[in-house]
Backbone as JSON, one array per atom type, in Angstrom:
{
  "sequence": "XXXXXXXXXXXXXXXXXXXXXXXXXXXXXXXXXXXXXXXXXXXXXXXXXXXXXXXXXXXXXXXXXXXXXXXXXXXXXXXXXXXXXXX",
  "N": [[-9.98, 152.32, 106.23], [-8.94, 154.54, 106.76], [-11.09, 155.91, 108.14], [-10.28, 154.77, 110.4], [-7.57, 155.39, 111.04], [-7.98, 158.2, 111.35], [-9.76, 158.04, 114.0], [-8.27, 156.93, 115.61], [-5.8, 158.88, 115.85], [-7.25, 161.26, 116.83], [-8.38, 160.14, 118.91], [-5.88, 159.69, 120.31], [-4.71, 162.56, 120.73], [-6.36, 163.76, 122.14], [-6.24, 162.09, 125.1], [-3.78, 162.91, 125.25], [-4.57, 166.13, 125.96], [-6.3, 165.3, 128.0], [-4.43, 163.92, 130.16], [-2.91, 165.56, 131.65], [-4.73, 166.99, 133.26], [-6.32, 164.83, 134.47], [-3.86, 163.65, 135.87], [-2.95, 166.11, 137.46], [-4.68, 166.02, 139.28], [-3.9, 164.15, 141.13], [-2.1, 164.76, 142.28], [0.06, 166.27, 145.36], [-0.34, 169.86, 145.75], [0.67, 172.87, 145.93], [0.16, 175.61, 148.34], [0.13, 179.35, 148.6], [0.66, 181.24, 151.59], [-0.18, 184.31, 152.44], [0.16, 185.76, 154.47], [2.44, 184.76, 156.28], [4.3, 184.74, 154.57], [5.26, 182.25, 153.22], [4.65, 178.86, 151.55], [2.8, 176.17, 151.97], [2.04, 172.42, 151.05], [-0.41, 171.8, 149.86], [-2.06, 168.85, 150.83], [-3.16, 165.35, 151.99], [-2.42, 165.55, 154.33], [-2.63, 168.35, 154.79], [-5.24, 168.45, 154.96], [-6.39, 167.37, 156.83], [-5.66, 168.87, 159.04], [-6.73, 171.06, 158.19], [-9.9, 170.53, 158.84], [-9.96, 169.59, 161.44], [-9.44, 172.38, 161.84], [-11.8, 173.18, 160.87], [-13.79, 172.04, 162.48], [-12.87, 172.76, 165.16], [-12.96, 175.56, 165.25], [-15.83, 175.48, 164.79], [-16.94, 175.76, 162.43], [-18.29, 176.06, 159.48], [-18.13, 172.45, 157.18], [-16.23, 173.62, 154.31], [-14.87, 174.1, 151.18], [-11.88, 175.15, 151.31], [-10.41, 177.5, 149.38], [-12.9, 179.17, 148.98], [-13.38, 180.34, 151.1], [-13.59, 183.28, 152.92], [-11.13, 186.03, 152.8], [-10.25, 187.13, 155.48], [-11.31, 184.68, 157.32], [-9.46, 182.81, 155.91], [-6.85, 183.78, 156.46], [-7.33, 183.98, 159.4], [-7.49, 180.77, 159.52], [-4.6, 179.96, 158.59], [-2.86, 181.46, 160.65], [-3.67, 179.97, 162.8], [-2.9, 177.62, 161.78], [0.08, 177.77, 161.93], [0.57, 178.52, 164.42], [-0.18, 175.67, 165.59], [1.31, 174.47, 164.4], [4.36, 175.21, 165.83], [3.16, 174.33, 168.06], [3.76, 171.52, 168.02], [6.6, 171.51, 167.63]],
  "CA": [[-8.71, 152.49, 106.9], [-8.76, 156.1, 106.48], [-11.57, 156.68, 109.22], [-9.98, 154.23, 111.74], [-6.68, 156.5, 111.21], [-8.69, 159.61, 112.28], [-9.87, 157.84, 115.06], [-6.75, 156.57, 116.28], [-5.31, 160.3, 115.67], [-8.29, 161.48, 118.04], [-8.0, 159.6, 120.71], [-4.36, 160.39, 120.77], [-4.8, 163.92, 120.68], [-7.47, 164.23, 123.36], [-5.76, 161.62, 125.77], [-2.75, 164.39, 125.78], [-4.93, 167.24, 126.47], [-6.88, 165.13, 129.32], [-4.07, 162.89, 130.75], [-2.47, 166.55, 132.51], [-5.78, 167.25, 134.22], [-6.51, 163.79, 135.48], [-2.82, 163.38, 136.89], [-2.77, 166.78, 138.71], [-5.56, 165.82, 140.48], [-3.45, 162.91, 141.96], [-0.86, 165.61, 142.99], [-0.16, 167.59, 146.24], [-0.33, 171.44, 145.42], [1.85, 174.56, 147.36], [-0.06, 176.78, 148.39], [0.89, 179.91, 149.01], [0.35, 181.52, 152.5], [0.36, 185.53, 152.19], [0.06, 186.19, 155.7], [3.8, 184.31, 156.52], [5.08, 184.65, 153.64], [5.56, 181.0, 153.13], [4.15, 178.0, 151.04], [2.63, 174.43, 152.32], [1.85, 171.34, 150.37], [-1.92, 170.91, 150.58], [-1.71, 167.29, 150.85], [-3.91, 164.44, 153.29], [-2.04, 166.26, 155.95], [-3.47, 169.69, 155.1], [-6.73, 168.59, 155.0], [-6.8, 166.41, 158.15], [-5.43, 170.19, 159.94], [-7.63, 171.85, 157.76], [-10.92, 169.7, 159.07], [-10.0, 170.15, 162.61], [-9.56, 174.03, 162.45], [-13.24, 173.55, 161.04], [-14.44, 171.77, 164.09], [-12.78, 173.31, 166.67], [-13.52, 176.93, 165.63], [-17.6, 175.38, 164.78], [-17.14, 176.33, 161.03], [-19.08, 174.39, 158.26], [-16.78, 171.77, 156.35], [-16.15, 174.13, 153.22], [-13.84, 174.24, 150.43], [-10.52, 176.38, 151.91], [-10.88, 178.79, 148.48], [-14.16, 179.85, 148.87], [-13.8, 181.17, 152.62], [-13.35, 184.68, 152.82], [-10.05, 186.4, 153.36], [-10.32, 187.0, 156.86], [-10.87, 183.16, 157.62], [-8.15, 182.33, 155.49], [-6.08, 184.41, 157.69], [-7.6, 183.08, 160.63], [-6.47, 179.24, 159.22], [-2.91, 179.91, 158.71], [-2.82, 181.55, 161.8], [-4.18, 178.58, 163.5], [-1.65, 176.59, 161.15], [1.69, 178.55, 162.57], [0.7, 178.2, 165.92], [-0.08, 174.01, 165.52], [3.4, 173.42, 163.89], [4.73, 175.58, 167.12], [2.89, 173.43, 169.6], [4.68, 170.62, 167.89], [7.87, 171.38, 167.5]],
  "C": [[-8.47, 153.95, 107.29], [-9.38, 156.98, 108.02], [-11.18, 156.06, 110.31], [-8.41, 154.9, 111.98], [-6.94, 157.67, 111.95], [-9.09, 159.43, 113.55], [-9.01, 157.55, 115.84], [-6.05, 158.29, 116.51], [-6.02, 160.89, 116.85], [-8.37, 161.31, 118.97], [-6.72, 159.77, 121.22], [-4.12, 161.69, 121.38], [-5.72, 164.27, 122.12], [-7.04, 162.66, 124.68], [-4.38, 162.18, 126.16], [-3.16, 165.43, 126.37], [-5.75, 166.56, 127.89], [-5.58, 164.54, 130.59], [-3.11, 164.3, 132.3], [-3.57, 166.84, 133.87], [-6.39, 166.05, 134.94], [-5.5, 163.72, 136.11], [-2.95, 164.24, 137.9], [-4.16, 166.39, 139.87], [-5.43, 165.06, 141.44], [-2.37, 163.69, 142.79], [-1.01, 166.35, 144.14], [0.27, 168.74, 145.31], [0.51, 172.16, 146.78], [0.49, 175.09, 147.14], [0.11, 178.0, 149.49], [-0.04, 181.04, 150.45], [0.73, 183.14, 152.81], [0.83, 186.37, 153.39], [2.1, 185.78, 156.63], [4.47, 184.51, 155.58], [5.56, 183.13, 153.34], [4.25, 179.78, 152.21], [3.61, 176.8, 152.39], [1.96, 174.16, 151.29], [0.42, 171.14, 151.02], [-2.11, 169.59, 149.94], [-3.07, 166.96, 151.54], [-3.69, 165.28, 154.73], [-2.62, 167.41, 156.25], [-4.77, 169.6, 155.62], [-6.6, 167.99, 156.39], [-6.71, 168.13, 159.02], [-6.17, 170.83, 159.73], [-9.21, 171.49, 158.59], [-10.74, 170.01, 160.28], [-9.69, 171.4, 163.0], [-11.12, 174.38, 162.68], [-13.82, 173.31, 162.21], [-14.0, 172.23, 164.72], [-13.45, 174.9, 166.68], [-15.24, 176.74, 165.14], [-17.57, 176.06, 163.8], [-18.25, 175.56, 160.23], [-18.21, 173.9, 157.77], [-17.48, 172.83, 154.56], [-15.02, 174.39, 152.64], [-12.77, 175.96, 151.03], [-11.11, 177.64, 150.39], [-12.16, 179.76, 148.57], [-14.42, 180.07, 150.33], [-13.23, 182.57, 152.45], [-11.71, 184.92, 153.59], [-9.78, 186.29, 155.18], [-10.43, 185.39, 157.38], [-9.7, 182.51, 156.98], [-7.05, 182.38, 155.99], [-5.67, 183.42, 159.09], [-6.78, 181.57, 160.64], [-5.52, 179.4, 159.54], [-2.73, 180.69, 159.7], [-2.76, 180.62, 162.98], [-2.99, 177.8, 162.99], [-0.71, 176.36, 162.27], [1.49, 177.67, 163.81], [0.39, 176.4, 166.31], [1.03, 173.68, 164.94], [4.21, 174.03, 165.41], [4.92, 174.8, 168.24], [3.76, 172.55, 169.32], [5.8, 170.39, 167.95], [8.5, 171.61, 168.75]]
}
């Protein structure tokens, strides 16, 4: 009884410390845009905008974090001016 206590205890314990890091991964994120001074929600929506900045400016599809400042720039640049056209 003793070691099916500990196990029970265990799995409790480590289904708290995982259940944070599987949810956020279901979550949109802000992130923050230094160049405007302003946030967006990288969501489905980011990425779909994100994906066609790659193709149009003939980028490689690569994770937004790991592009260099200057393209990052470039993006939210590109962003601004696509909420613009829209509105």
């Amino acid at each position: 009884m003793r070691f099916l206590k500990r196990r029970l205890v265990s799995l409790v314990l480590l289904t708290a410390l995982v259940s944070p890091v599987v949810l956020s991964g279901c979550e949109d994120h802000r992130v923050y845009d230094p160049y405007y001074n302003d946030y967006h929600v990288w969501n489905n929506d980011e990425v779909v905008y994100y994906h066609r900045w790659e193709h149009d400016t003939h980028r490689d599809d690569r994770d937004f974090n790991h592009r260099s400042k200057d393209e990052q720039k470039e993006y939210w640049t590109w962003r601004h001016n696509q909420d613009h056209d829209h509105h």
